[in-house]
N, C-alpha and C positions, 0 to 999 in steps of 0.2 A: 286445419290444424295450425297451429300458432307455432311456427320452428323458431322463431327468436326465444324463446321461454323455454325450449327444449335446454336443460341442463347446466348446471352449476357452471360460472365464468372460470376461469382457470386465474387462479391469483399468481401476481404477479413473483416472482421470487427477488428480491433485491440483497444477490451476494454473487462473487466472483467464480469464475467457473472454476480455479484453480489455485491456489493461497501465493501468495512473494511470499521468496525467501528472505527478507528485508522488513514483512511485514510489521507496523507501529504493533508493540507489545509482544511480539516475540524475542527471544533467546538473544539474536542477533541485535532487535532494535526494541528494547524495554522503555515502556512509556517514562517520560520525564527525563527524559538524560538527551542532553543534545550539547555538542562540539562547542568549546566557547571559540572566539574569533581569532586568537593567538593560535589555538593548535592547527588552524583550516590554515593559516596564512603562512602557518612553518611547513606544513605540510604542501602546499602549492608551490611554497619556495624550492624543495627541496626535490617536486618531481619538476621545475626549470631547470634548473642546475643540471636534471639527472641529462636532461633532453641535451 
């Protein structure tokens, strides 16, 4: 008997076992929209200062 042949390969599944809350295109993070450089550099400033 040929057991290599014996039954269908199991495909592989290529997805995450559990979604980010962060994840590109959700609620939180909707595709196309990203920080321009002034608001990241006010906002860095502003948690130095806080420190």
């Amino acid at each position: 008997m040929d057991y290599k042949a014996a039954g269908a390969p199991k495909l592989g599944k290529n997805a995450p076992k559990h979604a980010e809350h962060n994840a590109h295109g959700s609620k939180k993070k909707p595709f196309g929209t990203r920080e321009d450089k002034a608001a990241l550099l006010a906002r860095m400033k502003k948690a130095a200062e806080k420190k």
